[in-house]
N, C-alpha and C positions, 0 to 999 in steps of 0.2 A: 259168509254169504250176506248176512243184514249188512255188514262194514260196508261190502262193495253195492249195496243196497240205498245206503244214508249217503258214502261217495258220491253216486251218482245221482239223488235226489239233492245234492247240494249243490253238486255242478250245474244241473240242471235251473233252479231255483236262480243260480246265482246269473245267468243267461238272459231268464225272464225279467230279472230286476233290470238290467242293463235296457232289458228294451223299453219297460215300463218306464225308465229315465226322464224318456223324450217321448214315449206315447201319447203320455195325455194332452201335449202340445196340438194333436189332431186335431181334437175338437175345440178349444180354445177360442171365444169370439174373436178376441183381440192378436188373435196368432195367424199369419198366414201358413200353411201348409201345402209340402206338396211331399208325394210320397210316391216313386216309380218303382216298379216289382220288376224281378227277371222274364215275368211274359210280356210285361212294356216292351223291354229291348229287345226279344226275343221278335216278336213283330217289326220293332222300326228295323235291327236287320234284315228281314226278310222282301222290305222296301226295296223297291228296283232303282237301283243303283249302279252304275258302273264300274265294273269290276276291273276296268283298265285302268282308271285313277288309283294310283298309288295310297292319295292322303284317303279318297273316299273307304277301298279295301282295311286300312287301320283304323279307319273310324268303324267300320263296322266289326273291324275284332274287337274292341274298346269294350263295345256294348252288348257282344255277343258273351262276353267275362263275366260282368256284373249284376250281383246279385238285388242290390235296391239301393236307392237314394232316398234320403230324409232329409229336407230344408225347410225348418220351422224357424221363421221372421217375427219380431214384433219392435215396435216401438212404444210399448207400454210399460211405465218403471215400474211397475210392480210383477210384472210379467219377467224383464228383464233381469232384476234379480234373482229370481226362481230358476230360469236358465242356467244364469251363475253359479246358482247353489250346484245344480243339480250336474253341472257342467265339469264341476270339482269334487264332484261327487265320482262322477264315471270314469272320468281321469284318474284319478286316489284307487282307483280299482290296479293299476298300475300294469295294464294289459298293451298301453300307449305308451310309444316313445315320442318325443317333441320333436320334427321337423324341422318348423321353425317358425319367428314369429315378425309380426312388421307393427310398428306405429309408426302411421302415418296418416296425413291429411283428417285425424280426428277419428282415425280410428285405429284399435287394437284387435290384431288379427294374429290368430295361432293357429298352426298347424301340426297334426298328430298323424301318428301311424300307425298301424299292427304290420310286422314283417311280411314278406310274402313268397314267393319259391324264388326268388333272386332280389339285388341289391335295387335294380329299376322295378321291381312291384312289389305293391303292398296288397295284403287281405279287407284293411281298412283304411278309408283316409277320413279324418274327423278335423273340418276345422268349427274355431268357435270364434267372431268378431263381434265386438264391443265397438261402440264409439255415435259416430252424424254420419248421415249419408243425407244431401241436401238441407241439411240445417237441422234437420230433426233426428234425437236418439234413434238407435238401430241395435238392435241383440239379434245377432243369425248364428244357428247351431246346423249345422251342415255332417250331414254321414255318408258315405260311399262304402257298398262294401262287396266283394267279389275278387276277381286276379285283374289288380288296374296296374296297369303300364304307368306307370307318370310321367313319361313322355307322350304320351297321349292326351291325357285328362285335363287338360287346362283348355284344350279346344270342344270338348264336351261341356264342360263347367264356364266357358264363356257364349256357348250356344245357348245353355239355359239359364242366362242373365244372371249370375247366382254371384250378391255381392261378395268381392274379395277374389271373386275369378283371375283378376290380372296377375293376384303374387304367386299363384297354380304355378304361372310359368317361372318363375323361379324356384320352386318345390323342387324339381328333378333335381337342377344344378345344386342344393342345399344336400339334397341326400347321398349324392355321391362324397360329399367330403368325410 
């Protein structure tokens, strides 16, 4: 009984660490944050909407799935680094597999996953970009997590201006190979 006792307060533990990762990022002067819960989307579906549009009805399964988004931005090097640590830190947890990655245009952009009940969704989607975005450094640590279609989420993630949203849409076609 204590084994399945210490099990479980370590599983436990080890959960909390993951979120503490990128928590402190909330408050952060120099970090922008934005953080949507499952009663966000749980409301924007609820939004009257037309249910004879095709794209609108799978935009609203999209969001009726997911459990929270975290997108903590900064362009501060000292900020930036800390991301990176912490970045390779949650990654080394080895709970993500790599999607995939793009350098381009002055930036380095990675894409991660947790599986999910079929090969088109995932539990989590984590990306992390490095690089400029208009001339100046940029560190964005991005998390999605709930049952996401990835044939959907790149029209969610460009709704919500969220740098790196364009290579979204190449994510799907990446993970069927």
């Amino acid at each position: 009984m204590k084994k399945s006792i210490l099990i479980i307060a370590i599983g436990l533990i080890s959960l909390v660490g993951n979120a503490q990762n990128f928590q402190k990022y909330e408050t952060m002067k120099d970090v922008d944050a934005m953080i949507m819960t499952s009663k966000m989307f749980k409301l924007l579906a609820k939004v009257d909407i037309s249910t004879d549009d095709p794209e609108a009805q799978q935009y609203i399964n999209l969001i009726e799935n997911l459990k929270e988004i975290r997108i903590f931005t900064t362009n501060q090097t000292a900020i930036q680094a800390q991301m990176a640590s912490d970045v390779t830190a949650y990654l080394g947890k080895g709970s993500l597999e790599q999607l995939m990655r793009v350098n381009e245009g002055g930036r380095n952009i990675k894409f991660y996953s947790k599986p999910g009940r079929n090969e088109n969704y995932v539990s989590e989607l984590f990306m992390f970009m490095e690089g400029e975005k208009d001339g100046k450094p940029i560190s964005v640590i991005m998390s999605i997590t709930g049952d996401i279609d990835l044939t959907q989420l790149s029209k969610l993630a460009s709704d919500l201006k969220v740098p790196g949203a364009d290579e979204l849409k190449n994510v799907n076609k990446k993970s069927k190979k």
